[in-house]
C-alpha positions as CSV (number, residue, x, y, z in Angstrom):
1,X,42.8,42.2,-90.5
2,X,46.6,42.6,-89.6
3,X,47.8,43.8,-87.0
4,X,49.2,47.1,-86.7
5,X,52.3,47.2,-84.2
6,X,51.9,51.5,-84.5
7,X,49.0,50.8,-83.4
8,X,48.9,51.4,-79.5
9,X,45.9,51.9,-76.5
10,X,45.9,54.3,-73.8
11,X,43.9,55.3,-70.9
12,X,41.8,58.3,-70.4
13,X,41.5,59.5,-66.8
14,X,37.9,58.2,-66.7
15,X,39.5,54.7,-66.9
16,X,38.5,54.4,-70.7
17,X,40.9,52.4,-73.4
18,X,41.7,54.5,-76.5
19,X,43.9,53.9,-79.3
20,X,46.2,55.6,-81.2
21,X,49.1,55.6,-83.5
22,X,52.1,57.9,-84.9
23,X,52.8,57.1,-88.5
24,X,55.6,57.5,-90.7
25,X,54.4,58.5,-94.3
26,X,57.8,59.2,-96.1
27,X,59.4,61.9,-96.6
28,X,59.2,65.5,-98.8
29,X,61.2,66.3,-101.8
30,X,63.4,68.3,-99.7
31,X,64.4,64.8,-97.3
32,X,62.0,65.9,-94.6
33,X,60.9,63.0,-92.8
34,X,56.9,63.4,-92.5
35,X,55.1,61.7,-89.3
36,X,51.4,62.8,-87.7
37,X,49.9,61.6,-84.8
38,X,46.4,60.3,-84.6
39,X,44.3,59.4,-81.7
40,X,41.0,59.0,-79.7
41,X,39.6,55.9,-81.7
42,X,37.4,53.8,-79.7
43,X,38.3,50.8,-81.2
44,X,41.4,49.0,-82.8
45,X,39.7,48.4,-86.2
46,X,38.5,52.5,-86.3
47,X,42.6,53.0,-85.6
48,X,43.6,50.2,-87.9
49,X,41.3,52.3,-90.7
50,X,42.2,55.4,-90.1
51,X,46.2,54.0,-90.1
52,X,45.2,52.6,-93.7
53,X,43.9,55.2,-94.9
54,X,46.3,57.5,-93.7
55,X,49.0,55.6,-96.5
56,X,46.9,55.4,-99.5
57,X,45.6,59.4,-99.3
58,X,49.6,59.9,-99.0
59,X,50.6,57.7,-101.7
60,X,48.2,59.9,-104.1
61,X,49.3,63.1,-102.6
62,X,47.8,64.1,-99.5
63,X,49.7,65.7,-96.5
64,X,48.5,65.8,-93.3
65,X,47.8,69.1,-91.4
66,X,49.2,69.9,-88.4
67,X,47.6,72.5,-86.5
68,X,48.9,75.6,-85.3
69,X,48.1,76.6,-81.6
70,X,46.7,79.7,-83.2
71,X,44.2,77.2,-85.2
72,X,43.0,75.3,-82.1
73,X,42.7,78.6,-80.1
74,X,40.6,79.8,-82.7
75,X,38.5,76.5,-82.4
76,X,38.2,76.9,-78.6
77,X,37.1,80.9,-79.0
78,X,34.3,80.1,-80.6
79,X,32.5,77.9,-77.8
80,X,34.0,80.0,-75.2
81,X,32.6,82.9,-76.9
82,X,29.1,81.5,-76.0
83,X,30.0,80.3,-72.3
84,X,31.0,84.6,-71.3
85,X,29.8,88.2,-71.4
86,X,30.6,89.8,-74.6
87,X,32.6,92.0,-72.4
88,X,34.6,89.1,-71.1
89,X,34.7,87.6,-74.9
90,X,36.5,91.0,-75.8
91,X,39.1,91.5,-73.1
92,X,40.0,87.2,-73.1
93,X,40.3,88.0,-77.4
94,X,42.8,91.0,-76.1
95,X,44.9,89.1,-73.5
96,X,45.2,86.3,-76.6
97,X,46.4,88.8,-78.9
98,X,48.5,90.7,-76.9
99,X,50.5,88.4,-75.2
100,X,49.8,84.3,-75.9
101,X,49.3,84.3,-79.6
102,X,52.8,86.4,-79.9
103,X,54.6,83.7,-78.0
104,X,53.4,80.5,-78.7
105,X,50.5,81.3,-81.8
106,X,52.8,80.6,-84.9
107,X,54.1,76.9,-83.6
108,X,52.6,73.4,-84.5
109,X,50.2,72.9,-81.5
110,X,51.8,68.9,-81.6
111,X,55.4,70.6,-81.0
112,X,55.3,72.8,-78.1
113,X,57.3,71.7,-75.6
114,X,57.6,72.5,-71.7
115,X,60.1,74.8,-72.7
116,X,58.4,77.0,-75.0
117,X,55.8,77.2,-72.4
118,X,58.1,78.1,-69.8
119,X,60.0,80.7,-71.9
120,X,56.5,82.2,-72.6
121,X,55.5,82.4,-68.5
122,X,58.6,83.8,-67.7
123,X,58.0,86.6,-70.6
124,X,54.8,87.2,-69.0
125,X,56.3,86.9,-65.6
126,X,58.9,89.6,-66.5
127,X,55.9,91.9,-68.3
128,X,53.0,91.2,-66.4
129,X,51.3,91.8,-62.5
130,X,48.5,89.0,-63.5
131,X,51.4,86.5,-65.5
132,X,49.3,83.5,-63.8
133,X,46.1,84.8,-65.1
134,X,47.7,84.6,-68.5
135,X,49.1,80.8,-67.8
136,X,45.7,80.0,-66.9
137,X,44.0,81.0,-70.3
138,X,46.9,79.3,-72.2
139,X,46.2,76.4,-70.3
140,X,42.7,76.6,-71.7
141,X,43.7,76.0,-75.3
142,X,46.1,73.2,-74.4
143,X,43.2,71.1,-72.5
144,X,41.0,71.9,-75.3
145,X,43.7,70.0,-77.9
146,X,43.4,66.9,-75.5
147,X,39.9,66.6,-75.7
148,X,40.2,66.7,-79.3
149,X,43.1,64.3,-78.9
150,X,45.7,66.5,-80.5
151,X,47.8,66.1,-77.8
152,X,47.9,63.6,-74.6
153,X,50.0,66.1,-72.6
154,X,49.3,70.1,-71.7
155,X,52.6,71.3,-71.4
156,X,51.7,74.4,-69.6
157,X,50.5,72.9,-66.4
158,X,53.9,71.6,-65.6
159,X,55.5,75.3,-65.7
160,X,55.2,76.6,-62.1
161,X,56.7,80.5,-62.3
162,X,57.3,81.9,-58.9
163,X,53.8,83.8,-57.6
164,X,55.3,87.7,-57.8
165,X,55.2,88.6,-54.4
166,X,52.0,91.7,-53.9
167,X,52.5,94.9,-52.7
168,X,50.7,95.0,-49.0
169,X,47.4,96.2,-50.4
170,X,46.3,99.4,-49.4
171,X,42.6,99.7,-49.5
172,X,42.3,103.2,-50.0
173,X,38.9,105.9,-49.0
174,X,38.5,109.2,-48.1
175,X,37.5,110.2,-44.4
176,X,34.3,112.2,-44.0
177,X,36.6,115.7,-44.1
178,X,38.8,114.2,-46.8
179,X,35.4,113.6,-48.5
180,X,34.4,116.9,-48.4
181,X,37.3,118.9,-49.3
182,X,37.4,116.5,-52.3
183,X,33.7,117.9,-53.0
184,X,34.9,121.5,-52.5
185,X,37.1,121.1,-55.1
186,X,34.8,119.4,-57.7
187,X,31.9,122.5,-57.3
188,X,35.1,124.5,-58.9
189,X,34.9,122.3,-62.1
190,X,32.1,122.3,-64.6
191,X,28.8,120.8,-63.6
192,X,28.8,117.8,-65.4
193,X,31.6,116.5,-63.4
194,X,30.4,117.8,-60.1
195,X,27.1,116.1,-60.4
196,X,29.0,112.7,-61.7
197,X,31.2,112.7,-58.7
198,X,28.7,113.8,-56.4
199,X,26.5,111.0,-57.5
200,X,29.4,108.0,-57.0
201,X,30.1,109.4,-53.5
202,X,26.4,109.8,-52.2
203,X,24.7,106.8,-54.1
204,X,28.2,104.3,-54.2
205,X,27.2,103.2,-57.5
206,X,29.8,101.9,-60.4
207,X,31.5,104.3,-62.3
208,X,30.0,102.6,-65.5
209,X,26.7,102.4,-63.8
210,X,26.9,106.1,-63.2
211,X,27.0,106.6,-67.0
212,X,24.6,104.5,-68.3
213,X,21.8,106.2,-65.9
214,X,19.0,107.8,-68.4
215,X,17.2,111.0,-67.2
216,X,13.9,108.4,-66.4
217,X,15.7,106.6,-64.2
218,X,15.7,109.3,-61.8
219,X,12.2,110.0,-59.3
220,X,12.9,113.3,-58.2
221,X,9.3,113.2,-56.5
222,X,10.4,110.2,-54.7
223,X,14.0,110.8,-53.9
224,X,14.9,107.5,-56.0
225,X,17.4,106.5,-58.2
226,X,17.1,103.4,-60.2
227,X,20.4,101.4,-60.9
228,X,19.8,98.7,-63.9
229,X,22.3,98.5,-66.1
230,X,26.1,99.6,-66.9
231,X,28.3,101.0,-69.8
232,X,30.6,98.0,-70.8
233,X,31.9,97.0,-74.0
234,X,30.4,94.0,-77.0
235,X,32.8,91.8,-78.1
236,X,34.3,93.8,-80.4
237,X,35.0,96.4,-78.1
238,X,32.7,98.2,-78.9
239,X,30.6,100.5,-75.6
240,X,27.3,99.8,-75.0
241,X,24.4,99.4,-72.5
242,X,24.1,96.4,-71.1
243,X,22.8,95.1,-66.8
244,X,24.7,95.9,-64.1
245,X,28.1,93.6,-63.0
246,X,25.7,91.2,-61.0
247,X,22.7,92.1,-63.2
248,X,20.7,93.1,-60.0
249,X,17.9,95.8,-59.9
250,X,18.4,98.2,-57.2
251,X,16.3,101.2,-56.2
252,X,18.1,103.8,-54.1
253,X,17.4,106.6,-51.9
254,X,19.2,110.0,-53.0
255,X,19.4,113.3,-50.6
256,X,17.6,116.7,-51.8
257,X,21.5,118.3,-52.6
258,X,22.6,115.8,-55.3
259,X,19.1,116.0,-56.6
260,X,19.4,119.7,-57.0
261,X,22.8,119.2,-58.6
262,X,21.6,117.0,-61.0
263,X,18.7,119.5,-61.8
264,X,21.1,122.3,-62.7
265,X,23.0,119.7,-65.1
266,X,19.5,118.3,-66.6
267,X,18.8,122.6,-67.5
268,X,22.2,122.9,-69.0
269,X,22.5,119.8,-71.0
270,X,18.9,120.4,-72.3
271,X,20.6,123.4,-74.2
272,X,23.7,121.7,-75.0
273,X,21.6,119.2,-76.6
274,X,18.5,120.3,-77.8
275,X,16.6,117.2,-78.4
276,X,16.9,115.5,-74.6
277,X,14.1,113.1,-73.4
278,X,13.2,111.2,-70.6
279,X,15.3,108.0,-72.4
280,X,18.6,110.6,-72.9
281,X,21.9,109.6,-70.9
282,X,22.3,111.6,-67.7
283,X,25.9,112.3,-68.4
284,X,26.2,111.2,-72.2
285,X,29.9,112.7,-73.8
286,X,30.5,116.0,-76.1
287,X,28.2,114.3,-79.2
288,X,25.2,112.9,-76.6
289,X,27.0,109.4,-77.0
290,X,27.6,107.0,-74.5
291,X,30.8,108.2,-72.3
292,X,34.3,106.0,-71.9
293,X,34.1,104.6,-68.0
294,X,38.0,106.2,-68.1
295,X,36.2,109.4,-68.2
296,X,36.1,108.6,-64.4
297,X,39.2,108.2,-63.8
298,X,40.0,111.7,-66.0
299,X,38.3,113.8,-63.9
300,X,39.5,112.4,-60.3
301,X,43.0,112.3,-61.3
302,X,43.0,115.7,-62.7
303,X,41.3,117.4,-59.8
304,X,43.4,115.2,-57.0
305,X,46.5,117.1,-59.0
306,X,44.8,120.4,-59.2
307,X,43.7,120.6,-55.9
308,X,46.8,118.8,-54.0
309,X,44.5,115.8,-52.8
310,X,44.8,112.6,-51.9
311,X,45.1,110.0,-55.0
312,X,42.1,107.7,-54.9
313,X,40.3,106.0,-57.9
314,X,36.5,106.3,-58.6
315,X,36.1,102.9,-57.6
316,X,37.7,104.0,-54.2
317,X,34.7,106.6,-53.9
318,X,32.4,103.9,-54.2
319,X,34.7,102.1,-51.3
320,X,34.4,105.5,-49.2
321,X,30.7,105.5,-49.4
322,X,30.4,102.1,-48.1
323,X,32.8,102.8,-45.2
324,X,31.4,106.8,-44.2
325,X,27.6,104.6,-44.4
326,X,29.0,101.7,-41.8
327,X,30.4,104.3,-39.8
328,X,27.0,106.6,-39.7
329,X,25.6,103.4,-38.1
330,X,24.2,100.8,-41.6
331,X,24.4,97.2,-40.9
332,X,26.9,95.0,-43.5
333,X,23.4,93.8,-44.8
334,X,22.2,97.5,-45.6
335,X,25.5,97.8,-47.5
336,X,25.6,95.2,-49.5
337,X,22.1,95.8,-50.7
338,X,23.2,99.6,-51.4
339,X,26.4,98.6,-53.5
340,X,24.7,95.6,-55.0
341,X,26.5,92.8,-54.0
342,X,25.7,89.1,-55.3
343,X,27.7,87.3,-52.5
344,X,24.7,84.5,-50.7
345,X,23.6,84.7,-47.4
346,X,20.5,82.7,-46.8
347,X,19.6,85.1,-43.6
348,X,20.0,88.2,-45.2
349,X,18.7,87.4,-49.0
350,X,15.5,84.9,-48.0
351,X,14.5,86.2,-44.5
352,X,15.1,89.7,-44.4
353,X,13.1,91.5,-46.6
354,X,14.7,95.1,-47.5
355,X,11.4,97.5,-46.5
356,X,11.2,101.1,-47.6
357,X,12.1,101.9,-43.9
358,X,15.1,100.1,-43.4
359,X,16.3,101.7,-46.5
360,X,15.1,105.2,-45.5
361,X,16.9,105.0,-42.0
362,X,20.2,103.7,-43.3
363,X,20.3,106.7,-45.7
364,X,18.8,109.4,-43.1
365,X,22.0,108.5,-40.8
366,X,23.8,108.7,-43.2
367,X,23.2,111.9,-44.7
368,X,23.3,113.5,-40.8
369,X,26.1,111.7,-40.4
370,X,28.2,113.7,-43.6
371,X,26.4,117.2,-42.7
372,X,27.0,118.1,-46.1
């Protein structure tokens, strides 16, 4: 067989000869010169082949495809789709669509250049807080076209945007007394709301965790709450019920007050809803569905403005209960445990084993500690 002079090898980074070839196959009926690119053959007779083949399909008509980078993202979604969360799935879909696919979706993945991808980061520089997290997930599509062997080059990786410089991050939390006037002012609202935010600041729980809790998950014999699982969203966006952030399994101790609280809440929204069970969400919405996690957000905002308080986010309550419980005397260990960290420590997660007692003390201190 001839040799092909188009014909060339390359190297892969694990030291592995390739070969591949650009070929000119004429041109259209408009005088548009038509080239593709081929490569990843193993051998120089599966190039010479393909390079053959390539110029009798065009002779009887056949053009070749060039993909979009829309077309090879949509090839990469599909195995990444099995790798995450459907949560995860959903938002990386809704980062794609709202700002990659706009800037670079439409263009021949073979034809993007270092400049269209550094006209794109600077768009996202100018738009976005996260803009690297964004060049990061384009990056993603481009490293899956090389390992198809679309293209020997990912053109993103050699844009380096400035890193925006952060706002000095201010970890905010209530003090005890802030705590409590914040509590003050949530008995004034409806009891829904007061039992919710009574819950997040006594247990430290998630704010999605908090509304996917079902009526059985609550002892009140045993002073217990069971946390198990969290509201997030399917892939489609759609809420549902699904284990908690580190799918852990925690059991946690709850004071008589918030229990009573969530009593008077249990009596009302057995009228409201006439058909409650054991299985029923604790603080389901308006039509006994599963409630938006922004809800959260909702009813701290709109008290913190009512009532002249500080500005802090739910997930900040969850922050102040971990802080008022180290300062009421709780070891980092008895913490994490409450909150539900995943972060390893072989001292504290083999060899200490989390008895009923050391959980019973941490949250006795605590709940002299707060007096309320």
């Amino acid at each position: 067989m001839a040799k092909i002079k188009a014909i060339k090898s390359y190297k892969l980074v694990s030291g592995e000869t390739r070969y591949k070839f650009k070929i000119y196959l004429g041109t259209t009926s408009t005088g548009k010169r038509i080239e593709t690119t081929r490569r990843g053959f193993k051998t120089i007779t599966a190039a010479t082949n393909e390079y053959l083949r390539l110029k009798i399909k065009f002779k009887e008509g056949y053009r070749p495809e060039k993909k979009t980078f829309s077309d090879i993202y949509n090839e990469w979604l599909s195995i990444y789709r099995k790798s995450v969360k459907p949560s995860t799935y959903h938002k990386t879909k809704q980062l794609f669509h709202d700002h990659i696919l706009p800037c670079l979706g439409h263009i021949k993945i073979q034809s993007i250049t270092y400049k269209h991808c550094e006209n794109a980061a600077y768009i996202w520089y100018d738009q976005l807080k996260k803009h690297k997290t964004v060049e990061h997930y384009a990056a993603k599509v481009f490293d899956y076209a090389m390992k198809l062997d679309v293209i020997e080059r990912n053109p993103m990786k050699a844009v380096t945007t400035p890193i925006k410089k952060q706002k000095e991050s201010t970890k905010d939390y209530y003090s005890r007394e802030e705590l409590i006037e914040f509590l003050e002012a949530t008995k004034n609202e409806d009891i829904k709301k007061y039992a919710y935010l009574r819950l997040l600041c006594y247990t430290g729980i998630r704010r999605g965790e908090g509304f996917a809790l079902q009526w059985s998950d609550i002892n009140f014999d045993k002073k217990e709450i069971t946390i198990n699982k969290a509201v997030t969203y399917d892939e489609n966006g759609k809420l549902i019920i699904s284990s908690t952030k580190t799918s852990d399994h925690r059991l946690l101790k709850i004071d008589d007050r918030t229990l009573e609280i969530l009593n008077e809440w249990k009596t009302i929204q057995s009228v409201l809803h006439y058909n409650l069970s054991s299985y029923s969400l604790v603080f389901s919405d308006k039509k006994n569905n599963i409630t938006y996690p922004s809800k959260a957000w909702d009813w701290c905002n709109n008290i913190q403005e009512k009532y002249k308080l500080k500005k802090i986010s739910p997930h900040d309550l969850r922050r102040t209960h971990a802080t008022m419980y180290y300062i009421s005397g709780a070891t980092p260990y008895e913490i994490k445990k409450r909150l539900g960290h995943s972060f390893k420590d072989i001292t504290s997660d083999v060899y200490i084993i989390e008895t009923d007692e050391i959980k019973t003390n941490a949250f006795k201190n605590f709940i002299q500690y707060m007096n309320y």
